[in-house]
C-alpha positions in Angstrom: 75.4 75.6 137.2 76.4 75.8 140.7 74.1 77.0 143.4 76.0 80.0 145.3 74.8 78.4 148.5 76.1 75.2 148.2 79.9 76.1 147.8 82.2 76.3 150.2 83.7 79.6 151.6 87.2 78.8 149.9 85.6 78.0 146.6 83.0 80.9 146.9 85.6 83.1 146.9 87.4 81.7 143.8 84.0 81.8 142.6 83.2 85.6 143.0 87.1 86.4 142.1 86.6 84.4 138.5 82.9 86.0 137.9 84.3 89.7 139.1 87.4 88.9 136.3 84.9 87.8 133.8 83.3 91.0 134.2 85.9 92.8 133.8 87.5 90.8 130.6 84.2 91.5 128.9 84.3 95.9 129.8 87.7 95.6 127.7 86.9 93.2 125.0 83.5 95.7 124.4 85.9 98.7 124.8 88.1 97.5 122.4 85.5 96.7 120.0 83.8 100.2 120.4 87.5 101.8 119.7 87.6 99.9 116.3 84.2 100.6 114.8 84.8 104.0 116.5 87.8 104.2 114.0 86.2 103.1 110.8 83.2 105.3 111.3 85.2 108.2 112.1 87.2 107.3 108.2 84.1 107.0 106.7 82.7 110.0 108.1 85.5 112.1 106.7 85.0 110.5 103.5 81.3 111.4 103.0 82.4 114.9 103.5 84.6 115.0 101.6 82.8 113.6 98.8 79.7 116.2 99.6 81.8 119.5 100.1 84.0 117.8 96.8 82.5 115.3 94.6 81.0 118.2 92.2 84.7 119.2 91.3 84.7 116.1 89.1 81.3 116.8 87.6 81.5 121.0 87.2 84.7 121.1 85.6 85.1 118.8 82.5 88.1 116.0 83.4 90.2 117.5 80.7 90.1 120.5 82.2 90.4 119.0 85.8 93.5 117.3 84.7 95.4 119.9 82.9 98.5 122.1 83.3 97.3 125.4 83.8 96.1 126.4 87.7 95.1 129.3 87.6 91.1 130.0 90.1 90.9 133.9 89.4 89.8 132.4 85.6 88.4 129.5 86.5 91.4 127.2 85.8 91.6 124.4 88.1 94.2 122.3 86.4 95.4 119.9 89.1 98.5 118.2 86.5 100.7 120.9 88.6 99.5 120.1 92.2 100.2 117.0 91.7 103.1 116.9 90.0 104.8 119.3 92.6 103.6 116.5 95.6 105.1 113.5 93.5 108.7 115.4 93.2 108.8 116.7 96.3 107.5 113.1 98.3 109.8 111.2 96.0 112.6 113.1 96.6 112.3 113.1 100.3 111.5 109.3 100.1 114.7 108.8 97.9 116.5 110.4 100.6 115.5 108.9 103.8 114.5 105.5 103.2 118.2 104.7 102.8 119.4 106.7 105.3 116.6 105.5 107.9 117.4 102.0 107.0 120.9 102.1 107.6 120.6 103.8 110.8 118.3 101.6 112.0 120.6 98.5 110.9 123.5 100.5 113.3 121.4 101.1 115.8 120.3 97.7 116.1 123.1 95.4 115.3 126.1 97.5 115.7 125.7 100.1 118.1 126.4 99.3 122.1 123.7 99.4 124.3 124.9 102.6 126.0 124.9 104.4 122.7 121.6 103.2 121.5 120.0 104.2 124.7 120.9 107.7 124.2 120.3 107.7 120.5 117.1 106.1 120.0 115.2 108.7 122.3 117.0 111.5 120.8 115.5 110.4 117.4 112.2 110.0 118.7 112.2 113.6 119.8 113.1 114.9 116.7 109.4 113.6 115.7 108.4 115.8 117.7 109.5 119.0 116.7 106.5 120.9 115.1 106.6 121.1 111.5 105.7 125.1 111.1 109.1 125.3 112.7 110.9 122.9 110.5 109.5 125.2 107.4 110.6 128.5 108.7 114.4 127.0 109.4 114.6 125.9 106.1 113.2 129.1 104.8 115.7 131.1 106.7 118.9 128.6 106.3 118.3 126.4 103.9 116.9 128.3 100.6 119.8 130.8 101.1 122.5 128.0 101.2 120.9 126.2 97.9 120.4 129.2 96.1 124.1 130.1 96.9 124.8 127.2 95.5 123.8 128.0 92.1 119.9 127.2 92.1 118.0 130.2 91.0 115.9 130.6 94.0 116.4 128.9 96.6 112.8 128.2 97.2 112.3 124.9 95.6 111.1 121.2 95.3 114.6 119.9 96.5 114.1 122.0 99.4 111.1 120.6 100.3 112.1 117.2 99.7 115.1 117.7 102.5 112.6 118.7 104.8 110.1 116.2 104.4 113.2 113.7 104.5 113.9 114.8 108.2 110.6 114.9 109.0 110.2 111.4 107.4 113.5 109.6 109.4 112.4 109.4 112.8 109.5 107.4 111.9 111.6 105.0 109.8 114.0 105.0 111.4 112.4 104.0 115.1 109.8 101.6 114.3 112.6 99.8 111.8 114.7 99.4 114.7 111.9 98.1 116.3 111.6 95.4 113.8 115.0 94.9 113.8 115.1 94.1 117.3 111.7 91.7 117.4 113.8 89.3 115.4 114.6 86.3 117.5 118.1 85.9 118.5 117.9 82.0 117.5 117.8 83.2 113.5 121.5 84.6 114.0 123.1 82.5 115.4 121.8 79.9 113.2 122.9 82.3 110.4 126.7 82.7 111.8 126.9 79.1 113.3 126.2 77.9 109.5 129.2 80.4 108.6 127.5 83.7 107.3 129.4 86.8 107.8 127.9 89.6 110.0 127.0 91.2 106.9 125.7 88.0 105.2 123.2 87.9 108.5 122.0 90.6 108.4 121.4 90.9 104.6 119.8 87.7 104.0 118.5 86.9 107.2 117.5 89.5 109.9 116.4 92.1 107.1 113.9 89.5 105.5 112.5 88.8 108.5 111.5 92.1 109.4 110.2 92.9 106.0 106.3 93.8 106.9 107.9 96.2 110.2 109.7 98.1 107.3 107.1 98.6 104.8 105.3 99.8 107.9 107.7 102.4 108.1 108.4 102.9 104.9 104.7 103.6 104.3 104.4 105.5 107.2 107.6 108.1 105.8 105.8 108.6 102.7 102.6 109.7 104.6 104.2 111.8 106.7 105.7 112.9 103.6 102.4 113.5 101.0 100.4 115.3 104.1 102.3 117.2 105.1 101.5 121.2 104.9 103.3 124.1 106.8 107.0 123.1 106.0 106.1 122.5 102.5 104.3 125.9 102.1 107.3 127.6 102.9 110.3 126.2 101.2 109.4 124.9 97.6 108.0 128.5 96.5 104.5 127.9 95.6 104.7 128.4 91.6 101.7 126.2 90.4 103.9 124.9 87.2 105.1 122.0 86.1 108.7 121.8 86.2 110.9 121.5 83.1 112.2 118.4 82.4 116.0 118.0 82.8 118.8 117.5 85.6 117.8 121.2 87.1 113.8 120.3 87.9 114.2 119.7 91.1 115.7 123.1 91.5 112.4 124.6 90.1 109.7 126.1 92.5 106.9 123.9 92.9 103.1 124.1 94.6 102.1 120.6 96.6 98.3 120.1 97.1 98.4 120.1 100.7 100.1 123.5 100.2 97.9 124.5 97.9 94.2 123.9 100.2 96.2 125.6 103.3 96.3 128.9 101.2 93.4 129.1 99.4 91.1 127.7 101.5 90.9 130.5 104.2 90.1 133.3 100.6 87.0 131.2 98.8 83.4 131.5 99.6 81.5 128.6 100.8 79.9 126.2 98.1 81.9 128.4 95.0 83.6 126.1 92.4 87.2 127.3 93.8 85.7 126.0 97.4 84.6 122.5 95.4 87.5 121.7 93.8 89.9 122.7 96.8 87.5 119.8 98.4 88.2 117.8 95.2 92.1 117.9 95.6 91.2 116.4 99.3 89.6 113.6 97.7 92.4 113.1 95.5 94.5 113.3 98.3 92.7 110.6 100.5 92.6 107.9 97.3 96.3 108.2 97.1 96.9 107.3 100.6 94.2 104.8 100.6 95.9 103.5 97.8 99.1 103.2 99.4 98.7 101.8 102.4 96.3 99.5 100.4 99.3 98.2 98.7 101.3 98.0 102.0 98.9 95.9 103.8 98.7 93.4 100.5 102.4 93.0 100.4 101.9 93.0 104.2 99.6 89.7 104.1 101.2 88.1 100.9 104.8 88.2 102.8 102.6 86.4 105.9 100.9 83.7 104.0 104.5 83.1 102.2 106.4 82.9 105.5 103.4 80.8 106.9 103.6 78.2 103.6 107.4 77.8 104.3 106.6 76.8 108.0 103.9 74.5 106.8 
């Protein structure tokens, strides 16, 4: 260890410079790590709450009960088959809907599109993220239940309403952070691709979009939580009928009650600690599996595709 007062005044000063950048390296790096434990104690804070205010759902009403068709709380029904069938139709019909239309603009916007064009679309798109969902819900309740229902649905309040909201809701994010994956591929892997003689088409098929697979499960993943969690545009435009829809080409054109729809208007008209106030606590828990569950999945197909792109290098 050097001895401050035996170094020069030149290499003092790289001296002090250095030990006043180690200080400042090591602020971050415990900043960092205080903004990641920060994270996962928040998570599992929200967790044990919810399995406080929620976990007697699952013990107070018997599971058959829990898990059957009828929702009905002024009789003490809390059948949650319903809720959740209403939040599967409505989240796969969005995702159905804007997965291949996110990908495909994404592929224009970043292999197609001139730079001029993309520089005014790309921002434009990232606004539309922005627009608050309560306002997305009332447009479609105004414009868009009158135009299906005049187009021969019975109401025009239903699931396939809410799936075309959710699926403009859901594009922005897929589509930007696709494009984003899109464009981190390196330039080197097409022109290998077209100097071998692959088409344009061939390229980007078999090339570019394998190589961006993990940026768009990302966004895939992301689209589908913006999809399941979301509330106000939801509550408005699929009608709020707490039924399972009949099976046939016309179900989507049924009225249907999502869970997150479901806690946003009951939750405000039950008494603390009541069953009705436990189970509405239940459905978050519910709620929070699936997701965890998801992007669960996401991340292991995430890692896998790593490791397998990693073994090919080796």
């Amino acid at each position: 260890m050097f001895e401050q007062s035996r170094l020069p005044d030149a290499l003092l000063a790289v001296w002090q410079k250095l030990k006043g950048q180690n200080k400042k390296e090591t602020l971050i790096e415990n900043g960092i790590r205080l903004a990641g434990v920060s994270v996962i104690l928040i998570i599992v804070m929200i967790f044990y709450f919810l399995l406080r205010e929620g976990s007697g759902a699952f013990f107070q009403v018997p599971l058959k009960e829990l898990f059957s068709s009828r929702w009905y709380p002024i009789e003490d029904k809390f059948g949650l088959l319903p809720l959740l069938a209403g939040s599967f139709m409505v989240t796969a019909g969005a995702v159905a809907m804007a997965v291949p239309l996110g990908l495909a603009t994404a592929v224009y916007l970043g292999e197609f599109a001139p730079a001029w064009l993309r520089e005014i679309l790309k921002p434009f798109i990232e606004v539309l993220a922005g627009i608050p969902s309560i306002v997305l819900g009332f447009l479609g309740w105004v414009a868009l239940a009158p135009l299906i229902q005049r187009l021969g649905a019975p109401t025009g309040l239903t699931a396939f309403s809410g799936s075309l909201i959710l699926a403009y809701m859901a594009l922005p994010t897929i589509i930007s952070i696709t494009e984003d994956a899109l464009y981190a591929v390196p330039k080197e892997y097409r022109d290998a691709s077209l100097a071998l003689g692959a088409t344009q088409w061939q390229t980007i098929w078999r090339v570019v979009l394998p190589a961006a697979r993990s940026g768009i499960v990302i966004a895939v993943m992301l689209g589908v939580g913006r999809a399941i969690g979301e509330t106000m545009a939801v509550m408005l435009v699929t009608g709020n009928a707490a039924n399972i829809p009949e099976l046939g080409l016309g179900m989507l054109f049924q009225p249907v009650r999502t869970m997150t729809a479901t806690i946003a208007a009951e939750m405000g008209e039950v008494a603390q600690g009541s069953l009705h106030y436990t189970v509405l606590f239940g459905i978050g828990i519910v709620l929070f599996l699936i997701m965890f569950g998801i992007n669960s999945l996401a991340s292991r197909f995430v890692g896998g595709h790593h490791q397998r792109r990693r073994g090919g290098q080796l």
